[in-house]
PDB file with SEQRES, HELIX, SHEET and CRYST1 records, atoms N, CA, C and O in Angstrom:
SEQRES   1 A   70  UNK UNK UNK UNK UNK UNK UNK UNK UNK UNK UNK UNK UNK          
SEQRES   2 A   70  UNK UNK UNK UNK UNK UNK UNK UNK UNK UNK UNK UNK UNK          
SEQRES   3 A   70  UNK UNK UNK UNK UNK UNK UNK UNK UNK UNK UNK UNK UNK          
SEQRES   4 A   70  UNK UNK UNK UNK UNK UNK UNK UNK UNK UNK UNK UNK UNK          
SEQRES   5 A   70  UNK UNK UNK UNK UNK UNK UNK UNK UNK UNK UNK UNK UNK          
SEQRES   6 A   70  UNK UNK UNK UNK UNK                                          
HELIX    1 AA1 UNK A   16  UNK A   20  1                                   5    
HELIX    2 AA2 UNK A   22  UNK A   32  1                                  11    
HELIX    3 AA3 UNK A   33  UNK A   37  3                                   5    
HELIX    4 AA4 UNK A   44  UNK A   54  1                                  11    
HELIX    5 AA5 UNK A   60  UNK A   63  1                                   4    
HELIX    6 AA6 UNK A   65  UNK A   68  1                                   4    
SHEET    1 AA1 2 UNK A   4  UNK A   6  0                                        
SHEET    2 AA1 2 UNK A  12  UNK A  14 -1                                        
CRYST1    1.000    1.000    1.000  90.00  90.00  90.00 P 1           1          
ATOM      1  N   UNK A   1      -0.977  33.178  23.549  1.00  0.00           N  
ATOM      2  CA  UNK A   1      -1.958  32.454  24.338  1.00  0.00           C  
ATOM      3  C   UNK A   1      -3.351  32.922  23.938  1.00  0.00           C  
ATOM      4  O   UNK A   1      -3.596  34.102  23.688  1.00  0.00           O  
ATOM      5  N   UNK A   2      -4.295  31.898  23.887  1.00  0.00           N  
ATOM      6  CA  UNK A   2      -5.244  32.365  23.726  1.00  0.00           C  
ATOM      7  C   UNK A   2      -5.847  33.029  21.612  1.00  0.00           C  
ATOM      8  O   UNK A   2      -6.779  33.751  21.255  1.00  0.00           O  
ATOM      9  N   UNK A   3      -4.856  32.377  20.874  1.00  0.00           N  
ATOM     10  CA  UNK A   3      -4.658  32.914  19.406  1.00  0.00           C  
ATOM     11  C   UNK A   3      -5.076  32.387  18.752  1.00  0.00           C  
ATOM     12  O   UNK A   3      -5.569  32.834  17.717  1.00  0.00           O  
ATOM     13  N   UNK A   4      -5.025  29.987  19.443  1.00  0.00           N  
ATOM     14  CA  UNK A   4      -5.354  29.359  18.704  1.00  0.00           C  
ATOM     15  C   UNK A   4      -6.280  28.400  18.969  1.00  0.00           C  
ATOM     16  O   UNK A   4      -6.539  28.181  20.153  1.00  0.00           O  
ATOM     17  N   UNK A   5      -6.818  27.801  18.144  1.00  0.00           N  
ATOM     18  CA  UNK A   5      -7.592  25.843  19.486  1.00  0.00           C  
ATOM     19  C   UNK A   5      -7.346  25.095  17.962  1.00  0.00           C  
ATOM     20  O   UNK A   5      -7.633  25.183  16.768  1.00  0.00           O  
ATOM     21  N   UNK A   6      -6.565  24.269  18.990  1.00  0.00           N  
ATOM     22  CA  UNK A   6      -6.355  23.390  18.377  1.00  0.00           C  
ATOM     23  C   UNK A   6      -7.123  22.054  18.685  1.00  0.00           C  
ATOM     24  O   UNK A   6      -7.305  21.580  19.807  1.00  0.00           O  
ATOM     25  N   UNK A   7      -7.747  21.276  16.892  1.00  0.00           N  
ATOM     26  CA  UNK A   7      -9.053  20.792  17.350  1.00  0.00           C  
ATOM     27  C   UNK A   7      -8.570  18.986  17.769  1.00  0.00           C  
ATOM     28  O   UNK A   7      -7.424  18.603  18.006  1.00  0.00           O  
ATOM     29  N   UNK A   8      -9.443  18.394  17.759  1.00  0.00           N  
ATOM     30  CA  UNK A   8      -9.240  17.072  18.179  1.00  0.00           C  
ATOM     31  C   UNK A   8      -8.608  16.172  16.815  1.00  0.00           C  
ATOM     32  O   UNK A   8      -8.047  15.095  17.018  1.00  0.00           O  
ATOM     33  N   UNK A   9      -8.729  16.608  15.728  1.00  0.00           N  
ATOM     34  CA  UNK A   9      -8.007  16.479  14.567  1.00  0.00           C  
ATOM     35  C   UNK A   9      -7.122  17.144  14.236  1.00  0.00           C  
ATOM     36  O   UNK A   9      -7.289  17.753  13.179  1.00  0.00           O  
ATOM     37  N   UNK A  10      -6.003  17.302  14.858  1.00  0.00           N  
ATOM     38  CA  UNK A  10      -5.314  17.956  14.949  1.00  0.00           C  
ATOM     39  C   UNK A  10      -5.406  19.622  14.329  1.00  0.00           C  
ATOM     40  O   UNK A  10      -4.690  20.553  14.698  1.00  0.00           O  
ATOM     41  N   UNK A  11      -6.441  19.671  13.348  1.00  0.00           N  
ATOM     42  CA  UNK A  11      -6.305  20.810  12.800  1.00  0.00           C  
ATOM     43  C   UNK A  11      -6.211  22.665  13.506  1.00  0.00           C  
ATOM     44  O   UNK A  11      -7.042  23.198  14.241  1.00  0.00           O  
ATOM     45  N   UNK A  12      -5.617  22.946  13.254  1.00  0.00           N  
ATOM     46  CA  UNK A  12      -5.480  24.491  13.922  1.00  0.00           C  
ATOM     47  C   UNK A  12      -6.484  26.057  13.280  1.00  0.00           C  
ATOM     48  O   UNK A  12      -6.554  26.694  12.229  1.00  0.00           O  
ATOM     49  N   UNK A  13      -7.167  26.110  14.771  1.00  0.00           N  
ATOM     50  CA  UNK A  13      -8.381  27.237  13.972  1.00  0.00           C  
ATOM     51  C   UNK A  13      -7.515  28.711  14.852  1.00  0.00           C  
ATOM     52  O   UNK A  13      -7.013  28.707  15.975  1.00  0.00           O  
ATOM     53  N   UNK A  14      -7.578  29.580  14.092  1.00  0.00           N  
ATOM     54  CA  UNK A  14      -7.479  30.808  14.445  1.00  0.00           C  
ATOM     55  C   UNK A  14      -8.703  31.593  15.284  1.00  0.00           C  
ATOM     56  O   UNK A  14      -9.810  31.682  14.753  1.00  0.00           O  
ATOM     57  N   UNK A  15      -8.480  32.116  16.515  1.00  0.00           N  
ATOM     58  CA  UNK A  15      -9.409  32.455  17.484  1.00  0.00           C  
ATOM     59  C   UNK A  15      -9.568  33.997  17.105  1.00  0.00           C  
ATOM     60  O   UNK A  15      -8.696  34.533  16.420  1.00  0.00           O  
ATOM     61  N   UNK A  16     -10.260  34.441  17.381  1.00  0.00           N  
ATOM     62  CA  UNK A  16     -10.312  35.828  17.196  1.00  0.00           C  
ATOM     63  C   UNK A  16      -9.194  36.983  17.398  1.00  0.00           C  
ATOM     64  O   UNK A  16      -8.964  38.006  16.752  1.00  0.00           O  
ATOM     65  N   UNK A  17      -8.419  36.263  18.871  1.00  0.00           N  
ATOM     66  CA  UNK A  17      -7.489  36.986  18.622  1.00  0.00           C  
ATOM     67  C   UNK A  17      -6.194  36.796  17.698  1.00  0.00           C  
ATOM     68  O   UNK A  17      -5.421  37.655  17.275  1.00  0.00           O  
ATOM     69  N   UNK A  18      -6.195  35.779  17.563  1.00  0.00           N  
ATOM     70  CA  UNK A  18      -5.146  35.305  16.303  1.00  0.00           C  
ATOM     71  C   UNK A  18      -5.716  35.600  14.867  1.00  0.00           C  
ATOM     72  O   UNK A  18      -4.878  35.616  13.965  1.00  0.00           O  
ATOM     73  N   UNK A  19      -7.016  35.833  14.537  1.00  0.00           N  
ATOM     74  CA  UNK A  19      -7.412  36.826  13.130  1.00  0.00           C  
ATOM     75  C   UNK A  19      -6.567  37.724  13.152  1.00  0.00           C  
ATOM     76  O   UNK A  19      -5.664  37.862  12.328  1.00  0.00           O  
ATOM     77  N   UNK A  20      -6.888  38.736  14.540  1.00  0.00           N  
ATOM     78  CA  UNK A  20      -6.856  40.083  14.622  1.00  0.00           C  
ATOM     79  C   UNK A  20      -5.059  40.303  14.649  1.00  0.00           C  
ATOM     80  O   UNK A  20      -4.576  41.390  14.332  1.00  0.00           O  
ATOM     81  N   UNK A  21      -4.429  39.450  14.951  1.00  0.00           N  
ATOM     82  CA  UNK A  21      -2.709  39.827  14.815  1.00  0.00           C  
ATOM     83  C   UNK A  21      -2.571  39.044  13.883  1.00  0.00           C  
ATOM     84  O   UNK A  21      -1.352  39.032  13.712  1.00  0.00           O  
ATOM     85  N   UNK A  22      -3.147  38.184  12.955  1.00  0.00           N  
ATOM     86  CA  UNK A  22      -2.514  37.679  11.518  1.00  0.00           C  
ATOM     87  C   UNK A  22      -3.207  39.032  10.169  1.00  0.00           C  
ATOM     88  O   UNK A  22      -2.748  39.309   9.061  1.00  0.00           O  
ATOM     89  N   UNK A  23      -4.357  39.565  10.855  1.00  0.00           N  
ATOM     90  CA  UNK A  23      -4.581  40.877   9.539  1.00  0.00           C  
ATOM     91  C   UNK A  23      -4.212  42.172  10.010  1.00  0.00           C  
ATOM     92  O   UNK A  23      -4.656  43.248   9.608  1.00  0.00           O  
ATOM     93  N   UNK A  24      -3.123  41.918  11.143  1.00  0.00           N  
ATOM     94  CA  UNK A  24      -2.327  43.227  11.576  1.00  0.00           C  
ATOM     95  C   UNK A  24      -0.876  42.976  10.737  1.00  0.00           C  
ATOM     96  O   UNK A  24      -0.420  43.785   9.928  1.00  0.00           O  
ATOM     97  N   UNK A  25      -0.295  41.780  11.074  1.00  0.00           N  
ATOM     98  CA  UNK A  25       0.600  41.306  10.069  1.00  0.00           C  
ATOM     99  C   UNK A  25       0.335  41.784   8.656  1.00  0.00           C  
ATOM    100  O   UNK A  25       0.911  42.767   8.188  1.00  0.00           O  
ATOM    101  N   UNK A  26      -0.540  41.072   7.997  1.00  0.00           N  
ATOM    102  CA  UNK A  26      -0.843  41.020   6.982  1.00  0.00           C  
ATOM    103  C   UNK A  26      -0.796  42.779   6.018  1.00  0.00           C  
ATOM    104  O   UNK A  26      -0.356  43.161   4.933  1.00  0.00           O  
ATOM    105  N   UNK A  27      -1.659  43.529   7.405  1.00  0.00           N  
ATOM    106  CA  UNK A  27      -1.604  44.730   6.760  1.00  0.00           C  
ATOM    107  C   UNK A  27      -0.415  45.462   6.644  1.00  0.00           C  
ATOM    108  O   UNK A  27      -0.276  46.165   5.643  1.00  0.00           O  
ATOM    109  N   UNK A  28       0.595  45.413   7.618  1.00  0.00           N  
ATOM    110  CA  UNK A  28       2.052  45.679   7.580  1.00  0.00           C  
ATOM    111  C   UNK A  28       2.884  45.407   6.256  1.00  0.00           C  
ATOM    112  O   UNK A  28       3.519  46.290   5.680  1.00  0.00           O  
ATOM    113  N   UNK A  29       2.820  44.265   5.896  1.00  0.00           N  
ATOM    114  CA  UNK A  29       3.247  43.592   4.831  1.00  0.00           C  
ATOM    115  C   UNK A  29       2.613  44.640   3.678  1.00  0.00           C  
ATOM    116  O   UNK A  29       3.386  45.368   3.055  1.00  0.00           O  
ATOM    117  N   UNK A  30       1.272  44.674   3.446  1.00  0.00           N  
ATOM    118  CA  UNK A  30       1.044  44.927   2.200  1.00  0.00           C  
ATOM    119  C   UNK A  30       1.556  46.777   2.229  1.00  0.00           C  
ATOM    120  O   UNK A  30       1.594  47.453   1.201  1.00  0.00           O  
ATOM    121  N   UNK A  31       1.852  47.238   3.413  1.00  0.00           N  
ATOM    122  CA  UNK A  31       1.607  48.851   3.333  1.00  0.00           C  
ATOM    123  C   UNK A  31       3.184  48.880   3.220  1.00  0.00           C  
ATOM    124  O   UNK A  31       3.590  49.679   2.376  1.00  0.00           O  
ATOM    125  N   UNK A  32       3.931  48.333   3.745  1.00  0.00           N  
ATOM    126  CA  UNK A  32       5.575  48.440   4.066  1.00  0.00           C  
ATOM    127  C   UNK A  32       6.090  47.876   2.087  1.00  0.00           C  
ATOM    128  O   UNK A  32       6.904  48.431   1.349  1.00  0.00           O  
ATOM    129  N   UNK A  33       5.254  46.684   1.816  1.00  0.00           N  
ATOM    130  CA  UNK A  33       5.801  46.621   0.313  1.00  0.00           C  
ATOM    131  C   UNK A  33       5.656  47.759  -0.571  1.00  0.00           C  
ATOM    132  O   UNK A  33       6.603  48.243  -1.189  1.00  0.00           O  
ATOM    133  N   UNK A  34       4.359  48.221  -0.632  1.00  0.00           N  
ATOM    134  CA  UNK A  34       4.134  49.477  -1.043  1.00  0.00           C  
ATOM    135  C   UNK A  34       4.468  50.456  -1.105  1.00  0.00           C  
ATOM    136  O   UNK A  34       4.103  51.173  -2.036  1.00  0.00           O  
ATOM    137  N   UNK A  35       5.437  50.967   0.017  1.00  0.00           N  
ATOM    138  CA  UNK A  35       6.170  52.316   0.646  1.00  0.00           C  
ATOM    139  C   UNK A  35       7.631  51.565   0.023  1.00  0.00           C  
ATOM    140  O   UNK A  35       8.257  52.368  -0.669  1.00  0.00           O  
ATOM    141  N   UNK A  36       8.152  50.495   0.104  1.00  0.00           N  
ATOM    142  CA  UNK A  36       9.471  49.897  -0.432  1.00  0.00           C  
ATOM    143  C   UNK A  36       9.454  50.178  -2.287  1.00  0.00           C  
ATOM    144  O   UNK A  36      10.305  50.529  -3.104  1.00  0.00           O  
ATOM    145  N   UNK A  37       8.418  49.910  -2.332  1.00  0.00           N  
ATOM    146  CA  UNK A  37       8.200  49.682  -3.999  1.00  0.00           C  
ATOM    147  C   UNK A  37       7.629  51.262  -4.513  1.00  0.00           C  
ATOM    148  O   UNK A  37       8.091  51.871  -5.478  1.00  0.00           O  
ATOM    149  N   UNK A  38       7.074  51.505  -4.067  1.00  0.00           N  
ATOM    150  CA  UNK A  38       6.649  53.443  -4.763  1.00  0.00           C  
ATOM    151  C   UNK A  38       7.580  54.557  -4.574  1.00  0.00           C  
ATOM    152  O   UNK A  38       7.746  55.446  -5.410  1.00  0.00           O  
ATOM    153  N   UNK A  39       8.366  54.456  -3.107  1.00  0.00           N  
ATOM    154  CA  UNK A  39       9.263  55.205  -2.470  1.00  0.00           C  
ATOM    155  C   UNK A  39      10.925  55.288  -2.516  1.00  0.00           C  
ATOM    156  O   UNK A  39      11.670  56.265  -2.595  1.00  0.00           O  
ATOM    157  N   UNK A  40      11.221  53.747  -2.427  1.00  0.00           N  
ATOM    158  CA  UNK A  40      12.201  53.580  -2.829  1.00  0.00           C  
ATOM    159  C   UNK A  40      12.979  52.556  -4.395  1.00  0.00           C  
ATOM    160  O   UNK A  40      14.098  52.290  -4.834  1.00  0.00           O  
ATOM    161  N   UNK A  41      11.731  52.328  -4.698  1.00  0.00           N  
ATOM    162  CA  UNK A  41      12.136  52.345  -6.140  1.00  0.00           C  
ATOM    163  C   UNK A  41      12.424  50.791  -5.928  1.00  0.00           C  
ATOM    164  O   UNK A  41      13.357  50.502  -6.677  1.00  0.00           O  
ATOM    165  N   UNK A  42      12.163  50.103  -5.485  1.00  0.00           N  
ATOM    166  CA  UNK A  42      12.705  48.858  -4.975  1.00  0.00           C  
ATOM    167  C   UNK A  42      11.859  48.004  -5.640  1.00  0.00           C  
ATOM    168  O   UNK A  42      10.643  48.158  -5.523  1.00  0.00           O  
ATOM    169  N   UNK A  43      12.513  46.753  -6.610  1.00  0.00           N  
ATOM    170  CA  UNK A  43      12.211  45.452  -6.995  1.00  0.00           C  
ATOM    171  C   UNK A  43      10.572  44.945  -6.143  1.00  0.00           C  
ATOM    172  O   UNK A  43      10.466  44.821  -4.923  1.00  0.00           O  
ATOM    173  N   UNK A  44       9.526  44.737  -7.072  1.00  0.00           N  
ATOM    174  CA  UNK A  44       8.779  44.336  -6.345  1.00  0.00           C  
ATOM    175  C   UNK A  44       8.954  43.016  -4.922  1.00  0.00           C  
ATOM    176  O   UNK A  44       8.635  42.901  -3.739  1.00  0.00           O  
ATOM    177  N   UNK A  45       9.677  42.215  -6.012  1.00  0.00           N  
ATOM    178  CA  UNK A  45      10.057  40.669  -5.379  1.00  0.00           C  
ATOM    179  C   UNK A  45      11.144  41.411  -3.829  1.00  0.00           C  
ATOM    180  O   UNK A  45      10.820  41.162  -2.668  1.00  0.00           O  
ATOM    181  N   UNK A  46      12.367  42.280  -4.184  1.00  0.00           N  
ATOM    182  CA  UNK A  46      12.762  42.779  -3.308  1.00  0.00           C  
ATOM    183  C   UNK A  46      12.163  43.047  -2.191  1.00  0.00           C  
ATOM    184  O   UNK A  46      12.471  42.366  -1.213  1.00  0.00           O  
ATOM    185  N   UNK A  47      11.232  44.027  -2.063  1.00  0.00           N  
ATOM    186  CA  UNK A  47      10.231  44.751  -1.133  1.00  0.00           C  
ATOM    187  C   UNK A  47       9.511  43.845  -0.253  1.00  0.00           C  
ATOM    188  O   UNK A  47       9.247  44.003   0.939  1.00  0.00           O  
ATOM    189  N   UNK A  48       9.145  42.560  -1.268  1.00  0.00           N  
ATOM    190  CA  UNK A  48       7.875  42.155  -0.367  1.00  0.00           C  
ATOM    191  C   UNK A  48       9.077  40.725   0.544  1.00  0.00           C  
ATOM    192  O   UNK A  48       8.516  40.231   1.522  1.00  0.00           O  
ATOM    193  N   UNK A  49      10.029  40.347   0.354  1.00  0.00           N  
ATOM    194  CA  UNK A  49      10.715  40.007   1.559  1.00  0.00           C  
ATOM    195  C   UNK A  49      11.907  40.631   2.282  1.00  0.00           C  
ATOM    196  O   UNK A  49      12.867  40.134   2.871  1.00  0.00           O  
ATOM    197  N   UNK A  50      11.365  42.412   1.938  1.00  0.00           N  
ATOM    198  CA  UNK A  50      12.082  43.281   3.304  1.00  0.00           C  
ATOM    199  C   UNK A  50      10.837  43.430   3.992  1.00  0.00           C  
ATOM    200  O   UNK A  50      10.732  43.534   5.214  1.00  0.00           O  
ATOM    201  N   UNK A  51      10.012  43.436   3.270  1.00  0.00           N  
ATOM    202  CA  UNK A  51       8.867  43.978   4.243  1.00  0.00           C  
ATOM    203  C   UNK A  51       8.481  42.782   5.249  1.00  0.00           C  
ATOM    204  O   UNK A  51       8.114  42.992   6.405  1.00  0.00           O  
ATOM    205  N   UNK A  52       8.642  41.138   4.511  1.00  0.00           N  
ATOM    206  CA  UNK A  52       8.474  40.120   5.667  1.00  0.00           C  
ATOM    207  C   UNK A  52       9.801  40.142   6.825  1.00  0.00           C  
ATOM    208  O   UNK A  52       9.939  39.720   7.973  1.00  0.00           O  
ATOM    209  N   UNK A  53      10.245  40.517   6.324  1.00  0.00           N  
ATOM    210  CA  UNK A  53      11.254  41.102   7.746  1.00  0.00           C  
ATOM    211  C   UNK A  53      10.681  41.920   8.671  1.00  0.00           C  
ATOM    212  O   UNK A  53      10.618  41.564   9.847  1.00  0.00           O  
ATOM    213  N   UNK A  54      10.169  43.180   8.225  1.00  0.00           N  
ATOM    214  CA  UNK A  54      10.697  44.645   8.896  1.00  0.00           C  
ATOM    215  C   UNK A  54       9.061  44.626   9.776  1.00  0.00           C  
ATOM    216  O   UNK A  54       8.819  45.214  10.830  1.00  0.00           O  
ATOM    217  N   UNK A  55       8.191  43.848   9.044  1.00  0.00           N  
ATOM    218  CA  UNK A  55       6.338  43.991   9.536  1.00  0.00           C  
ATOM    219  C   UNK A  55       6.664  43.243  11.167  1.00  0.00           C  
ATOM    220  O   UNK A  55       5.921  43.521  12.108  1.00  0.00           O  
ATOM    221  N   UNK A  56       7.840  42.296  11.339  1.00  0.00           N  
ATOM    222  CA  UNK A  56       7.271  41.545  12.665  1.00  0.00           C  
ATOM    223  C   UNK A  56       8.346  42.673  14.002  1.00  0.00           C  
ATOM    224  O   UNK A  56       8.473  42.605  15.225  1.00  0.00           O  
ATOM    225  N   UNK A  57       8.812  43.436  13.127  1.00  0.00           N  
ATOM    226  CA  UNK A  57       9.864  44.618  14.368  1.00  0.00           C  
ATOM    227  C   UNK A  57       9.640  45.667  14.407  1.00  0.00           C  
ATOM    228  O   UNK A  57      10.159  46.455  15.197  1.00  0.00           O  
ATOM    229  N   UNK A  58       8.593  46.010  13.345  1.00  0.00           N  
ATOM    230  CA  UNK A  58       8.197  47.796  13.179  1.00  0.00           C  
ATOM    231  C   UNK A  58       7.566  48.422  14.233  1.00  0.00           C  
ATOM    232  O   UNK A  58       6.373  48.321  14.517  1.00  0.00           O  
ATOM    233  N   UNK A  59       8.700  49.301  15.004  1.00  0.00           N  
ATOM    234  CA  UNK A  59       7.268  49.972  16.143  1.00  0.00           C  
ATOM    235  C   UNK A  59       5.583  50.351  15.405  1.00  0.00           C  
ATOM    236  O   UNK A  59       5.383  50.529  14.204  1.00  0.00           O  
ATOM    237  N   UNK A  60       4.758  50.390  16.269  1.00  0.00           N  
ATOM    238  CA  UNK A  60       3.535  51.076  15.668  1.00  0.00           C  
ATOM    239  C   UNK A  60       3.504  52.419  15.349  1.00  0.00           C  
ATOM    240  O   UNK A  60       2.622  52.797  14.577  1.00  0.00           O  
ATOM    241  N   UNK A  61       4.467  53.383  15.889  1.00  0.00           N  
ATOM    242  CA  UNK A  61       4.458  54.492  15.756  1.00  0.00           C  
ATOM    243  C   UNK A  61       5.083  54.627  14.691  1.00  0.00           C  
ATOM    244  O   UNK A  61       4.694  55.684  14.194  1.00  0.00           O  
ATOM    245  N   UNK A  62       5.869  54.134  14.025  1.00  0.00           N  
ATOM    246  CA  UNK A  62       6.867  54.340  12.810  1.00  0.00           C  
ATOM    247  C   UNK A  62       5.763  53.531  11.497  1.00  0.00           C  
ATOM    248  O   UNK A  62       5.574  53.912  10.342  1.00  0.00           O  
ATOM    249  N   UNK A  63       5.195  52.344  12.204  1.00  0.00           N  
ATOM    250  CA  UNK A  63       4.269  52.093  11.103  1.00  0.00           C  
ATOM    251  C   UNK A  63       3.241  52.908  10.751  1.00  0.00           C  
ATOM    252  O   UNK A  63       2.814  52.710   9.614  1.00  0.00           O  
ATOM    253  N   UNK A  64       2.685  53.811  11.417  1.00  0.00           N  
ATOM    254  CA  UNK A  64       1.603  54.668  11.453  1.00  0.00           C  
ATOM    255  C   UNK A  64       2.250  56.111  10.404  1.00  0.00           C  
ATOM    256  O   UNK A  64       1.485  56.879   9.820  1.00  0.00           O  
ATOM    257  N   UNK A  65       3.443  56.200  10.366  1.00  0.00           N  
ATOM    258  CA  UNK A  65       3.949  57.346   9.571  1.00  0.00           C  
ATOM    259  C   UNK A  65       4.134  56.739   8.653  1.00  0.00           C  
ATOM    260  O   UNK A  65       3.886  57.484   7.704  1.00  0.00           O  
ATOM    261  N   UNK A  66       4.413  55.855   8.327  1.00  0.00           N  
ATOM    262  CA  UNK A  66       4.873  55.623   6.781  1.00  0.00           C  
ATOM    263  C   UNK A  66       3.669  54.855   6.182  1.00  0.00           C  
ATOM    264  O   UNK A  66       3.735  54.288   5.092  1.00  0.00           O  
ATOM    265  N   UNK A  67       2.113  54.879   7.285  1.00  0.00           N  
ATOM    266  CA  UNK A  67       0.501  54.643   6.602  1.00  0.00           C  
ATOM    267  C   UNK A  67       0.691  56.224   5.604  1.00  0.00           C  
ATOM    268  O   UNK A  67       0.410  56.446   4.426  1.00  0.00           O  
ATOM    269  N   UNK A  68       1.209  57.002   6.538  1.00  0.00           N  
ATOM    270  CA  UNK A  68       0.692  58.513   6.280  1.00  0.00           C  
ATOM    271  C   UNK A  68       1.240  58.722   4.956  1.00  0.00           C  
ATOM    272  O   UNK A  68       0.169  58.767   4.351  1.00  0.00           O  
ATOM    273  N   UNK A  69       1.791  58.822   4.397  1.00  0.00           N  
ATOM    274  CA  UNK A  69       2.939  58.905   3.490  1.00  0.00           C  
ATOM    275  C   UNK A  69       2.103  58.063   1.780  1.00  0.00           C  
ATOM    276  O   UNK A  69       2.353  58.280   0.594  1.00  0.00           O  
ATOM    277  N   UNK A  70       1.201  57.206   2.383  1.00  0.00           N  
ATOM    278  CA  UNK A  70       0.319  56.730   1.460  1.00  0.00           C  
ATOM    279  C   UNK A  70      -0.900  57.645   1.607  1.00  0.00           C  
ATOM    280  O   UNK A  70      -1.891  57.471   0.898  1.00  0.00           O  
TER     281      UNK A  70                                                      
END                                                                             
């Protein structure tokens, strides 16, 4: 609620708070491929759709350790 407005042309704008959880996403993705691909040795192509899995269930606390680790 509150993520999107959707305009009178149908088109869909991202509200501030929907920036702010699509470049929280976003950053998940790129840090979780990274830790898949440096750490575990894992297929780039591999990594980056475990990581579109694992970015929308990762506690924050578990994401915050494996920032560290970079």
């Amino acid at each position: 609620e509150g993520a999107i407005d959707v305009l009178d042309n149908g088109n869909i704008v991202l509200l501030e708070t929907g920036l702010e959880a699509a470049e929280t996403v976003l950053e998940k993705h790129e840090i979780l491929t990274e830790v898949l691909v440096k750490y575990l040795q894992l297929d780039p192509t591999i990594a980056m759709n475990d990581a579109c899995r694992i970015e929308h269930v990762i506690s924050d606390e578990t994401f915050d350790a494996l920032k560290k680790l970079l």
